[in-house]
C-alpha positions in Angstrom: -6.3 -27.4 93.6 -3.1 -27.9 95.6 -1.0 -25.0 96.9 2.7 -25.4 95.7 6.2 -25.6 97.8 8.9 -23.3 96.9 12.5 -24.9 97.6 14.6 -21.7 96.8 16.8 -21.9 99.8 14.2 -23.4 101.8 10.9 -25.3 101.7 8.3 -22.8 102.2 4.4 -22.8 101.2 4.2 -20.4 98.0 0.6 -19.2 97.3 1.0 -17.5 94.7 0.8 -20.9 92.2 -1.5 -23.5 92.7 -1.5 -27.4 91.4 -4.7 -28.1 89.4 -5.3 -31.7 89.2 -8.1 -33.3 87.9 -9.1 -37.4 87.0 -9.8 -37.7 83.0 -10.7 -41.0 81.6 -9.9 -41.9 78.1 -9.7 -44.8 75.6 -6.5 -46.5 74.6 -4.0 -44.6 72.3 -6.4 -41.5 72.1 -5.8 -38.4 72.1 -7.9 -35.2 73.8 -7.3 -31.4 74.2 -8.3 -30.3 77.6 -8.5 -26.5 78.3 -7.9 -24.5 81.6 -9.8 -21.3 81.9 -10.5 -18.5 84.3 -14.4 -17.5 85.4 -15.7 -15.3 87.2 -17.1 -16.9 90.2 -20.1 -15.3 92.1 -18.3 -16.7 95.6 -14.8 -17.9 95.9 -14.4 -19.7 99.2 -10.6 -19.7 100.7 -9.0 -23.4 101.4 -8.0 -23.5 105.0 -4.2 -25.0 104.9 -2.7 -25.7 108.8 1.1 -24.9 108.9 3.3 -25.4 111.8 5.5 -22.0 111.5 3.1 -19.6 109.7 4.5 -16.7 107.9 3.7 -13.3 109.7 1.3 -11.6 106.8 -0.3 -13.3 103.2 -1.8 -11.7 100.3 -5.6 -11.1 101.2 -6.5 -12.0 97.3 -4.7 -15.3 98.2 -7.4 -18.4 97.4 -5.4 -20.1 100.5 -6.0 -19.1 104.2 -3.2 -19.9 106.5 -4.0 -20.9 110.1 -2.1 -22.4 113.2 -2.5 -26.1 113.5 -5.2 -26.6 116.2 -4.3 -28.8 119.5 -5.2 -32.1 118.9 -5.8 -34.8 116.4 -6.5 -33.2 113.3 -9.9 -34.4 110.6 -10.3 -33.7 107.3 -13.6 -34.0 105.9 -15.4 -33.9 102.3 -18.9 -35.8 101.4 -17.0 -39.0 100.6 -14.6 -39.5 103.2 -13.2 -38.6 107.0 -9.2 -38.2 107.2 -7.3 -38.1 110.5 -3.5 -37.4 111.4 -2.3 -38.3 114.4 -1.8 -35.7 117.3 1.9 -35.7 118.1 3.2 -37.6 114.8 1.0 -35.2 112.5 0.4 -38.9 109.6 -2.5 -39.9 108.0 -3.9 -42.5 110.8 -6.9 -43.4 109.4 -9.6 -43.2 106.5 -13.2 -43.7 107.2 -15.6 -44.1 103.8 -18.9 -42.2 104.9 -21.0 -44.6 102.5 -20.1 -47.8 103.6 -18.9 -46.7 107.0 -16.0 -49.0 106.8 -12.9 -47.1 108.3 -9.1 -48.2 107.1 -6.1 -47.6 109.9 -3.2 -46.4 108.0 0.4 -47.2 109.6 2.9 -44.7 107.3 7.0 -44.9 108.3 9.3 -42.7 106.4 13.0 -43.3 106.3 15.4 -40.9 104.7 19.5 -40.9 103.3 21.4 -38.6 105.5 21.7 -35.6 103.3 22.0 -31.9 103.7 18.3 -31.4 104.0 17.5 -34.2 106.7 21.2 -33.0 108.5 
């Protein structure tokens, strides 16, 4: 689950939708029904999401908890991999696989058209 970006005048986290993605495999040329349904969960943990300029108040039935960035390099961390952005440029820098212990340096530029939102 991803929280969503709302552009309606400007770019601003909106918790109140979130992305659901998930990875299906399936034969060639088939076809499959796949069906999205609420449960009742006995503990619903809140997904911690870092912003730079948080907003002042958030719904408390929000599944997404909005915090401060920390000082520092920032890690992300799940049982299959360990994800870190660089302090002052805030990119994915590296990726380290916990299995194999193999870690990947990741070099990301961006370049953009001057338009009214990079103005």
């Amino acid at each position: 689950m991803n929280p969503t970006w709302n552009a309606s005048g400007f770019f601003r986290l909106d918790t109140s939708f979130l992305e659901v993605t998930f990875v299906a495999t399936l034969k060639p040329l088939s076809m499959h029904k796949f069906v999205v349904s609420r449960t009742k969960s006995v503990a619903q943990e809140q997904t911690k999401v870092f912003c730079l300029r948080c907003p002042k108040s958030q719904p408390s039935s929000s599944p997404i908890l909005l915090s401060p960035k920390p000082e520092g390099a920032i890690q992300l961390e799940n049982s299959e991999m360990v994800l870190s952005f660089d302090e002052v440029t805030h990119l994915l820098s590296s990726v380290q696989h916990k299995r194999s212990g193999r870690t990947e340096e990741v070099k990301l530029e961006f370049a953009a058209y001057p338009t009214a939102q990079f103005r």
